[in-house]
C-alpha positions in Angstrom: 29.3 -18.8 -24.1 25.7 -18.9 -25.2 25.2 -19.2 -29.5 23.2 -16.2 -29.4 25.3 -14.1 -27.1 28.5 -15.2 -29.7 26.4 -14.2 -32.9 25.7 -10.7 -31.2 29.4 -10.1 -29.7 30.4 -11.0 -33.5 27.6 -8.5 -35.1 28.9 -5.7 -32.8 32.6 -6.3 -33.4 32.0 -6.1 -36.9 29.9 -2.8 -36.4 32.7 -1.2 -34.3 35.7 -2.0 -37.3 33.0 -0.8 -39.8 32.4 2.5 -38.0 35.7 3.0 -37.4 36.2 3.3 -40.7 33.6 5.2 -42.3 35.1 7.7 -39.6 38.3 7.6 -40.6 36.8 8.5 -44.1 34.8 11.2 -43.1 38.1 12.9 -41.6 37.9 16.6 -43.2 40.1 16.8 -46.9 42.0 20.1 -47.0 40.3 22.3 -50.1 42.2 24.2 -52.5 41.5 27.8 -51.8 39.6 29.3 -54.4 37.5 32.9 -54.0 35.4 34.7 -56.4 35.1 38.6 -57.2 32.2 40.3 -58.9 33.6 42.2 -61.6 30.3 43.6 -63.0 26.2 43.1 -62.6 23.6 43.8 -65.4 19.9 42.7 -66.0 21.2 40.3 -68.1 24.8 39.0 -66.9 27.5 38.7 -64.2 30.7 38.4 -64.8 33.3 37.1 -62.1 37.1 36.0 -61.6 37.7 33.1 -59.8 40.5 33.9 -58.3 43.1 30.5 -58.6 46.4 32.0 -56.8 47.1 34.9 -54.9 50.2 36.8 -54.8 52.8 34.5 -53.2 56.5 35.9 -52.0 57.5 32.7 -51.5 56.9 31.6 -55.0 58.1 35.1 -56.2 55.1 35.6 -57.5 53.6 39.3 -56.5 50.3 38.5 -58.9 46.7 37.1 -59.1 45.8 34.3 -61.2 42.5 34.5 -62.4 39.8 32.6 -64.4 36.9 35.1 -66.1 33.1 34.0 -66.7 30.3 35.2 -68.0 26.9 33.9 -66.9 23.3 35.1 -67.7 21.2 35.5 -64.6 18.2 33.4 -64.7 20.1 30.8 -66.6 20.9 26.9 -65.4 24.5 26.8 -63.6 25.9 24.5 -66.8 24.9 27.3 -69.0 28.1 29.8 -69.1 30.7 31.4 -70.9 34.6 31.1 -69.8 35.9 34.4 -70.8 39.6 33.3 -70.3 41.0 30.5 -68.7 43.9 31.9 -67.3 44.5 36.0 -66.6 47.8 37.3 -64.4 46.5 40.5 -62.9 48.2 43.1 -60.4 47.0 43.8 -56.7 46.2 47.3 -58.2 43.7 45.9 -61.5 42.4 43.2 -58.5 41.4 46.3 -56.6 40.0 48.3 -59.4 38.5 45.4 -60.8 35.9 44.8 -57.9 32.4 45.4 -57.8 30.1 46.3 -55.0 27.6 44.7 -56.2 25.9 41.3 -55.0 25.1 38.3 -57.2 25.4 34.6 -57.2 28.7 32.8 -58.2 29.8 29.1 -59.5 33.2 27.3 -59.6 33.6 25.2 -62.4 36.1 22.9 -63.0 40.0 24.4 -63.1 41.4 21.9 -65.4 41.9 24.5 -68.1 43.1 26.5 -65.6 45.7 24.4 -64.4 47.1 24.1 -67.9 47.2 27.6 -68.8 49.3 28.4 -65.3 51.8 25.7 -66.1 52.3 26.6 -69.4 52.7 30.6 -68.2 55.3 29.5 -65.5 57.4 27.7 -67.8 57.6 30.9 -70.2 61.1 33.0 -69.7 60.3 35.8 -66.9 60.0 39.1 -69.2 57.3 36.6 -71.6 55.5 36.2 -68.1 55.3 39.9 -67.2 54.3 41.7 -70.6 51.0 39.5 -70.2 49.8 41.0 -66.7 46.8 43.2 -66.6 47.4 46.2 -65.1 44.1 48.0 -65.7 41.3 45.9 -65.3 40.3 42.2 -65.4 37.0 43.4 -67.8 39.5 45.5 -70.2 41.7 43.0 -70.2 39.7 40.4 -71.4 38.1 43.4 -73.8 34.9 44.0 -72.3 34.7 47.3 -70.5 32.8 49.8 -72.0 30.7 47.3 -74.0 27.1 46.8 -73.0 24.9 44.0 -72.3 
């Protein structure tokens, strides 16, 4: 075989393995699910639950797990306010909870998050329950009714 043709056949061997891999790499990565619900909309704010876990039968777990935010509109992404890190809230304060209204969410990292649901799961069960919110997520974290 000719120098040249061996230096090509080598140069495209090499390409093939390299490709192969950089597609093996770009092989889809399952995402935590992770959803957001507008809980109110002002001129000046939005605030929102990021919604961790839903209920789970499985798990025996019949609740939400929330995070709550407060953001001012016109503001950079960074600049927010974590409201609570961790909220358990019935299907029934989800529902009532939810606002019609439109505006523009973030997820920010659920380290916290992921602390505060360990440490509620490894409290005895009736420690677990007297902390859901059963109204709404905004009066539970002791905002409703307060303005802007």
């Amino acid at each position: 075989m000719h120098a040249k043709r061996e230096s090509l056949t080598v140069v495209f061997s090499v390409a093939a393995i390299l490709s192969q891999t950089i597609l093996a790499r770009a092989e889809p990565v399952e995402r935590p699910t992770i959803s957001a619900i507008i809980l109110s909309v002002s001129l000046r704010t939005v605030h929102w639950a990021t919604v961790h876990k839903a209920p789970d039968p499985g798990e025996d777990d019949p609740h939400y797990h929330v995070g709550v935010i407060e953001k001012e509109r016109r503001t950079p992404p960074w600049q927010f306010k974590r409201l609570a890190t961790h909220v358990v809230v019935t299907a029934d304060a989800m529902n009532r909870s939810r606002s019609r209204q439109k505006a523009r969410t973030y997820f920010y990292k659920d380290i916290e998050f992921r602390i505060a649901y360990q440490n509620w799961r490894a409290q005895p069960l009736p420690q677990r329950e007297a902390g859901v919110c059963r109204t709404t997520i905004l009066e539970c974290v002791g905002l409703a009714g307060k303005p802007d």
